[in-house]
Structures are given as structure tokens and as C-alpha cells.
C-alpha positions as CSV (number, residue, x, y, z in Angstrom):
1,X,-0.9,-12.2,-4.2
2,X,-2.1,-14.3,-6.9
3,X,-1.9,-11.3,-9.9
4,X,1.6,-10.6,-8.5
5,X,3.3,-14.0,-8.9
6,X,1.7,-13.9,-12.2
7,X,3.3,-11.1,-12.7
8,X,6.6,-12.3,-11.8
9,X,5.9,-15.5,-13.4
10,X,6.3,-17.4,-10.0
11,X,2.6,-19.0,-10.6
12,X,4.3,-22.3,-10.3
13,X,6.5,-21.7,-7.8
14,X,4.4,-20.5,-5.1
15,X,1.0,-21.8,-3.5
16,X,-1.4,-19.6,-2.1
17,X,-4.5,-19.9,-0.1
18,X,-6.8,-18.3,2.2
19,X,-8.6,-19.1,5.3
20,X,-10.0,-17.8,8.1
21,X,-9.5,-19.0,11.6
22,X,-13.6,-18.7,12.2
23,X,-15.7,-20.7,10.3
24,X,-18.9,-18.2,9.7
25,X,-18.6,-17.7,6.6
26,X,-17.0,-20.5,5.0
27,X,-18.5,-21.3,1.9
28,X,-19.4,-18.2,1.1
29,X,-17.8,-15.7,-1.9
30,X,-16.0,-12.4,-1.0
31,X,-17.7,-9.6,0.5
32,X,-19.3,-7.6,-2.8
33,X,-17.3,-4.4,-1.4
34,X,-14.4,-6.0,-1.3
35,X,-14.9,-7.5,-4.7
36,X,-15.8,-4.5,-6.3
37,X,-12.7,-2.9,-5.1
38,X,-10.2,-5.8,-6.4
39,X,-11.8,-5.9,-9.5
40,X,-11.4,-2.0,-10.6
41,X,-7.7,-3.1,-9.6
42,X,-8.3,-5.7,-12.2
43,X,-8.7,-8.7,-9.4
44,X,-11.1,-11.1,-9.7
45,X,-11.7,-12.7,-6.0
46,X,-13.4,-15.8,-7.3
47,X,-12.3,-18.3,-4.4
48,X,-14.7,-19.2,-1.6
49,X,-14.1,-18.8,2.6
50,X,-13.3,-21.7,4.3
51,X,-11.7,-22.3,7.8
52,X,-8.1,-23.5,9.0
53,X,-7.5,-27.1,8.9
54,X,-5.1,-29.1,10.9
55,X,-3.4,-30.3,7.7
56,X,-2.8,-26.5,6.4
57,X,0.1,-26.5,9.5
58,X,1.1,-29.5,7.2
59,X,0.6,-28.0,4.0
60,X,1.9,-24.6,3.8
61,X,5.6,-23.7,4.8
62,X,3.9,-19.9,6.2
63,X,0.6,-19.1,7.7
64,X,0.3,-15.4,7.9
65,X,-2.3,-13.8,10.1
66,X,-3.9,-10.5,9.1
67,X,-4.0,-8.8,13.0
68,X,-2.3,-9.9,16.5
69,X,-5.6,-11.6,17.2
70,X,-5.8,-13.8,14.4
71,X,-1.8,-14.4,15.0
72,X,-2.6,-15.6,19.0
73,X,-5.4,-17.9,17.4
74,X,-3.4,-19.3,14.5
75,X,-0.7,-20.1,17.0
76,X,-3.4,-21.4,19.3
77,X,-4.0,-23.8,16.8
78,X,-1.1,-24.4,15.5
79,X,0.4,-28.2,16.7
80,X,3.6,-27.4,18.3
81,X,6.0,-28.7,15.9
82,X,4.2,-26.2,12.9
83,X,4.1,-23.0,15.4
84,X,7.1,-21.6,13.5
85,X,5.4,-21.4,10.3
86,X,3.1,-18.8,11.6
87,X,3.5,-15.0,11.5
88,X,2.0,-11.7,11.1
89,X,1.3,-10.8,7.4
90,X,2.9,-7.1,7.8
91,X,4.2,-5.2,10.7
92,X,0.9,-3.5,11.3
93,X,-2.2,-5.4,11.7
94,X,-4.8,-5.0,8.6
95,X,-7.8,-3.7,9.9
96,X,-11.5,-5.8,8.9
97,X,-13.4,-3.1,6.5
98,X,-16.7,-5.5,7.1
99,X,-18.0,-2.7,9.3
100,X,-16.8,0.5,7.7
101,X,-17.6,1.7,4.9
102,X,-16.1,1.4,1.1
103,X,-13.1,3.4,1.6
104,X,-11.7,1.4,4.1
105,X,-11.8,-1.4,1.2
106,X,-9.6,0.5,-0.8
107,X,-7.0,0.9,2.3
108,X,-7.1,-2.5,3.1
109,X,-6.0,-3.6,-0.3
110,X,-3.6,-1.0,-0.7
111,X,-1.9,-2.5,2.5
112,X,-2.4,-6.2,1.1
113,X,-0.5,-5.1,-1.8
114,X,2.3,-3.2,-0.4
115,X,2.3,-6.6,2.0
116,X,2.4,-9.0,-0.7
117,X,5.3,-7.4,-2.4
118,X,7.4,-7.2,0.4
119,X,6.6,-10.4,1.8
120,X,7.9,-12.0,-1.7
121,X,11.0,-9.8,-1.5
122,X,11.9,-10.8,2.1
123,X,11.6,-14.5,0.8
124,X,14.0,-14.0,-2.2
125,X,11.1,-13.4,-4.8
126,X,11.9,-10.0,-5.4
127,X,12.8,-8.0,-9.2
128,X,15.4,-5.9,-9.9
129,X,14.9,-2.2,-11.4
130,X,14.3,-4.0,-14.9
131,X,11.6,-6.2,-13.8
132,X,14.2,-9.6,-13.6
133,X,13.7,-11.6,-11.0
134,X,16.1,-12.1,-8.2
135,X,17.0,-15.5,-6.2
């Protein structure tokens, strides 16, 4: 998400973070598979895990969740007022490629992508044919 607002020059316009509703790896770097992948699509994944806060409900104006169970736990979490704010991230859950092999890296990202760029259109983000931006 980060390489296409700077592509779209919306860097300043639009906040991104990640989080995980667990907390086993927090602190930890991205998974070297799925670094590896980013990077030969010129990514650099250089931020660390942490866990969902209370005051990300706050924070952020959407929390999206990768699958349906991550969804049911975010709005677990979510004080009542904030539910709203949370969503799934695409119509189709994103599968974890922890357990698979490389490959499924390379799908996952392909999905985040495609997910990205539509999520920024359906929020008014989006370019016309010449690359201007619209909204």
C-alpha cells in the first residue's frame, strides 16, 4: 500500500499500518519468504509485527482484516462505537502462505496489490487513464 500512495503521491494523505490481532510475533520482521517476494517487486517490508491496540479503533478511520476470522476477531475487539470502522480487506479472504510454500507468497501479494488498488479507488483515491488522480 505504501509504494502505491507513493505512486500516486497520496504519501501525506493517507496513514498506513499493520497489525495483527495475535500477538506471537510482535516484534519480529517479515517472514524472509515474504520479504524476498516484495522486494523482487521492488518492496522493502522493513516495519516490525505488533498487535492491535485499543487506541488503533481510535486512530485509524478503517481496520481491514485479511480473512473472515480475523474480521469476527477485529470486531470482537472492536469497542462498540469504532465497530464500523472494520471490514474485510477484499471480497475473498487472503489466504496465510506461513505454511505453504513460496508460491503462495507470490499469490498473496498479487491479491494484496489488486486489493490495495481497489481499496483506494472505492475511497476516491483512484487515477484516471493518464495517471491524474481523481477526488
Amino acid at each position: 500500500m505504501r509504494a502505491l500512495l507513493r505512486e500516486r503521491g497520496l504519501e501525506s494523505e493517507v496513514e498506513v499500518d499493520s497489525a495483527g490481532t495475535g500477538n506471537w510475533h510482535a516484534g519480529e520482521r517479515a517472514d524472509r519468504r515474504a520479504a524476498a517476494a516484495a522486494l523482487r517487486r521492488g518492496v522493502c517490508l522493513d516495519g516490525v509485527a505488533r498487535q492491535v491496540t485499543p487506541e488503533d479503533f481510535e486512530h485509524f478511520d478503517l481496520l481491514l482484516a485479511m480473512d473472515s476470522g480475523h474480521l469476527a476477531e477485529l470486531r470482537r475487539m472492536a469497542p462498540p462505537a469504532t465497530s464500523g470502522k472494520v471490514r474485510l480487506f477484499t471480497d475473498a479472504d487472503v489466504p496465510d502462505p506461513y505454511y505453504g510454500g513460496e508460491p503462495g507468497f507470490e499469490t498473496v501479494l498479487d491479491m494484496v496489490e489488486a486489493g490495495c488498488t481497489d481499496l483506494l479507488d472505492s475511497l476516491g483515491f483512484g487515477t484516471d487513464r493518464d495517471g491524474v488522480r481523481q477526488g
